[in-house]
C-alpha positions in Angstrom: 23.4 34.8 8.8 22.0 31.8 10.7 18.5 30.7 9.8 16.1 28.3 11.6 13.5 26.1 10.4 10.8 24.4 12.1 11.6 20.7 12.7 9.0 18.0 12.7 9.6 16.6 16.0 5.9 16.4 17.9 6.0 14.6 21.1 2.6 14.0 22.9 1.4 12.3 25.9 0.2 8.6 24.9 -3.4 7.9 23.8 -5.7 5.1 24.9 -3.1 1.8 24.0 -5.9 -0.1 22.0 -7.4 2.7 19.9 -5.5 2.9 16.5 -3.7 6.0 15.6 -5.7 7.3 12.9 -8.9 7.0 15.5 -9.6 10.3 17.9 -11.4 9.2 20.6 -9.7 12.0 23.0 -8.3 15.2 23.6 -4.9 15.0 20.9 -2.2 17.5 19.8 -1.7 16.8 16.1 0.9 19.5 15.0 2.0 22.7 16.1 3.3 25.4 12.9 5.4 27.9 13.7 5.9 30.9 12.0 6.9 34.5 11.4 4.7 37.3 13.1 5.3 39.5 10.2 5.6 36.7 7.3 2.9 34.0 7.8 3.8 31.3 5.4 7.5 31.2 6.3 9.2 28.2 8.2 12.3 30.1 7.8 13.1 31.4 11.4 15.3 34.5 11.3 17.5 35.5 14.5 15.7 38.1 16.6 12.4 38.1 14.9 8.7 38.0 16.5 7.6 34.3 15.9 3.9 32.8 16.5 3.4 29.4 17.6 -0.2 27.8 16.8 -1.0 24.9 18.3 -3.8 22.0 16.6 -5.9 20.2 19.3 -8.3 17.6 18.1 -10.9 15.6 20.4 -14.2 13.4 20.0 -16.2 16.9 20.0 -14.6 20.4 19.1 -12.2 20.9 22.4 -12.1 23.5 23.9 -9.1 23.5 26.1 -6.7 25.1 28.9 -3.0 25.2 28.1 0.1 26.2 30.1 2.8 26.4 27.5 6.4 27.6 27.7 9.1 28.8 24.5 12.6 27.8 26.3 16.0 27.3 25.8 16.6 23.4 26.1 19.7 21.0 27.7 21.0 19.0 25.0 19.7 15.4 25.7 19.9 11.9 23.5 17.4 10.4 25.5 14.5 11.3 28.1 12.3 14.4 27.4 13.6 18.2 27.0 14.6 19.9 29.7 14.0 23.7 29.6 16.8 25.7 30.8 16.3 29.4 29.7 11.7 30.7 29.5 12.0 32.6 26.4 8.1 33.4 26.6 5.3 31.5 28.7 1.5 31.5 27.9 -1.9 30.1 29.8 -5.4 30.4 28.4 -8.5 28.4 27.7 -9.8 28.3 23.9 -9.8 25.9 20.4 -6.3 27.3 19.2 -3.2 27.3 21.9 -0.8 29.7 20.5 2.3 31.2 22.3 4.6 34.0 21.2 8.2 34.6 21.1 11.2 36.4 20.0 13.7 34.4 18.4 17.8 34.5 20.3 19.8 37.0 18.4 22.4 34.8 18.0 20.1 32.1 16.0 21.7 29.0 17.6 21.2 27.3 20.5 18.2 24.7 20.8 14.7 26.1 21.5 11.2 24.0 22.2 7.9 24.7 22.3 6.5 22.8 25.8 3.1 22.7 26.5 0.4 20.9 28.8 -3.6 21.0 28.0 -5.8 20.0 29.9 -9.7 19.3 29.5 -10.8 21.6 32.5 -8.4 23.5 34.0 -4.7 23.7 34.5 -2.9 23.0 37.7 0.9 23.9 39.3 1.0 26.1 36.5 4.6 27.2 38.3 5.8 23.5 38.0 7.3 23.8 35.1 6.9 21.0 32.0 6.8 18.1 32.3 5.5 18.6 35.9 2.0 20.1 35.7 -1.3 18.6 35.9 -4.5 19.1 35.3 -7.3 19.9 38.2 -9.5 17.0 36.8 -8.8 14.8 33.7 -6.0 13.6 32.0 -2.8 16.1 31.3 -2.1 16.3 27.7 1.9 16.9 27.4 3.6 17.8 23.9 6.9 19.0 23.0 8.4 20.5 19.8 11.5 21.3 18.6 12.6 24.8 16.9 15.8 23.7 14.9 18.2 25.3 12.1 18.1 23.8 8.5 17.4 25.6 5.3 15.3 27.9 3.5 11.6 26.7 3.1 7.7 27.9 3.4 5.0 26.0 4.9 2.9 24.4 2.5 -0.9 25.6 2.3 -3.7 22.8 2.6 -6.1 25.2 1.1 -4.1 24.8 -2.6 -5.2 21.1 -2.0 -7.9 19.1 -2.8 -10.1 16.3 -0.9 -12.6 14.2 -2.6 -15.3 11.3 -1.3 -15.9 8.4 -3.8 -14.7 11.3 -6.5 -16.9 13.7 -5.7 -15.2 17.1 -4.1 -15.8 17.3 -0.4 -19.5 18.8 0.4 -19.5 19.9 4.1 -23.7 19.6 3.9 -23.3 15.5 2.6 -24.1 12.5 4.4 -23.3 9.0 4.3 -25.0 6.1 5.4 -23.9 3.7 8.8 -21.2 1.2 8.2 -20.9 2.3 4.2 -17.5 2.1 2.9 -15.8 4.9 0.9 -12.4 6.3 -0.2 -11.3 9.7 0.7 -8.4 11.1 -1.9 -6.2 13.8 -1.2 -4.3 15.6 -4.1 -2.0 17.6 -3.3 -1.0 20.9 -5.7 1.7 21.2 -6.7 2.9 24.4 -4.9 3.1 22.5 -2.1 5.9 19.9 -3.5 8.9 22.9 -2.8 12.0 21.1 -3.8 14.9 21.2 -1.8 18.1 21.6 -2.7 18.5 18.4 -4.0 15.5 18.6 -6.0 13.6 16.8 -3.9 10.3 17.0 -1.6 8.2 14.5 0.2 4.7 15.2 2.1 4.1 13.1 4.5 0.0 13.2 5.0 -1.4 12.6 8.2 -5.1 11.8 8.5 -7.4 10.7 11.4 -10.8 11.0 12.1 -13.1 10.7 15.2 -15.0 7.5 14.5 -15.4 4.5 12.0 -12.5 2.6 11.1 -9.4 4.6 8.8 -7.4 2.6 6.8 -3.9 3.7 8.3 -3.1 7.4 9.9 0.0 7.9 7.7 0.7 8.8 3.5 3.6 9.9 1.1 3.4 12.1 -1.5 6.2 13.0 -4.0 7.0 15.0 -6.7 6.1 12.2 -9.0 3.1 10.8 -7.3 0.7 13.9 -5.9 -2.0 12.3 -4.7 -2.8 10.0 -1.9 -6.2 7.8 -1.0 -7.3 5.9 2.1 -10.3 3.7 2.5 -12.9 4.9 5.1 -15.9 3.0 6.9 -18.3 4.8 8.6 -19.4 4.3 12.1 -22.5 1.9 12.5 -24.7 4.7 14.0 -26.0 7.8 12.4 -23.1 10.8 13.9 -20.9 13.6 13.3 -17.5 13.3 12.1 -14.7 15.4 12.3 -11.6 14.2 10.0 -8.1 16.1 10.4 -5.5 16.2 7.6 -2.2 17.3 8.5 1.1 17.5 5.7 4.1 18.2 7.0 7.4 18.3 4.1 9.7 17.2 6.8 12.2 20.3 6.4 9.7 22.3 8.6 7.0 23.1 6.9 3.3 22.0 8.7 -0.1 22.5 7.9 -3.3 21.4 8.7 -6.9 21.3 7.7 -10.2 20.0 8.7 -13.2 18.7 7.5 -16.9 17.2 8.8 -19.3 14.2 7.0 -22.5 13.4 8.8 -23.7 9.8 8.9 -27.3 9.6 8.8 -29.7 6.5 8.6 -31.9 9.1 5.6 -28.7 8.4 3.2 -29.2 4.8 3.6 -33.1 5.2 2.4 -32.1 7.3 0.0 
């Protein structure tokens, strides 16, 4: 029997050229997960089976957004962006959580994609087809993923793992002072390290944030080495910030997690 897995490949519309990549200063796709209707967990795709498609949108301020997004059959292509040939599903709504439902081909092989467009108000030429919609205002958000075969693997679960501040475990109600400088650690458990067949397994960590300066977007973490830290300097004015971790194993498995720290002038008295 032919299996699929989830493969890692995210492509989105660019972001503002200047603005580093760990830095969210707009409306973002940072991951989609996709997954068994029945069997949540599983990046194993089995052929004929109900699948679920969640999408994760980040933005300056919690986004709510409109989406136009189509499951289809895709041309095989080297270069250039994915063509869809045969709509397995379509979807359009407005909300914090794009999502899209499907039924895998019963024969299991073939190339499918997830194609989307969001857009900060509303969608336009929703009949275009992707790439060719737009947005009725705003800037049109395009992303593309990739449904593709490989072997047997779950999705690892960000709520096994642990983030600290400075050492201390993550306390949604703290606050940190402007332009202070601290160290954010992520340690991952050890559930999450599924080895392959080769004994092997690699998370790579993706981390941004909405303002201050990020050390870098990217981390690896091994079976060896389970933990991963990045240095972190808050923005110069007292805000809110919303940081978004994402691990993906790079076999398939995705998931992704959230987390807020206020920046407040009282901390610096304090």
């Amino acid at each position: 029997m032919r299996v699929a897995t989830v493969l890692a490949l995210l492509t989105v519309g660019c972001g503002e050229p200047l603005v580093e990549r760990q830095l969210v200063v707009d409306t973002r796709v940072l991951a989609v997960k996709v997954e068994p209707a029945d069997d949540p967990g599983r990046a194993v795709l089995l052929p004929g089976e109900a699948l679920l498609a969640k999408v994760l949108v980040a933005g300056a301020s919690p986004p709510e957004v409109a989406w136009s997004i189509e499951v289809c059959t895709v041309e095989s292509t080297t270069s250039g962006p994915l063509r869809c040939v045969d709509v397995l599903s379509t979807s359009t709504g407005k909300g914090r959580l794009p999502e899209v439902t499907w039924r895998a081909p019963a024969d299991g092989g073939g190339r499918v994609a997830v194609l989307g467009l969001l857009c900060d108000t509303a969608v336009a030429n929703t009949g275009a087809g992707w790439p060719e919609g737009s947005c009725r205002g705003g800037k049109p958000n395009h992303f593309s993923f990739e449904v593709a075969r490989g072997e047997a693997n779950r999705h690892p679960s960000l709520e096994r793992d642990e983030l600290r501040v400075d050492g201390m475990v993550w306390d949604e109600q703290a606050c940190v002072a402007p332009a202070s400088a601290h160290v954010v650690t992520w340690s991952v458990a050890e559930a999450n390290l599924e080895a392959d067949t080769d004994g092997n397994e690699e998370l790579l960590l993706a981390h941004f944030v909405t303002g201050g300066e990020l050390e870098r977007a990217y981390s690896l973490v091994s079976l060896d080495a389970r933990s991963a830290s990045v240095e972190w300097t808050a923005p110069p004015e007292a805000s809110d910030e919303t940081f978004y971790f994402v691990a993906r194993d790079q076999r398939g498995g995705v998931d992704w997690s959230t987390r807020s720290l206020c920046v407040s002038r009282e901390s610096e008295e304090s």
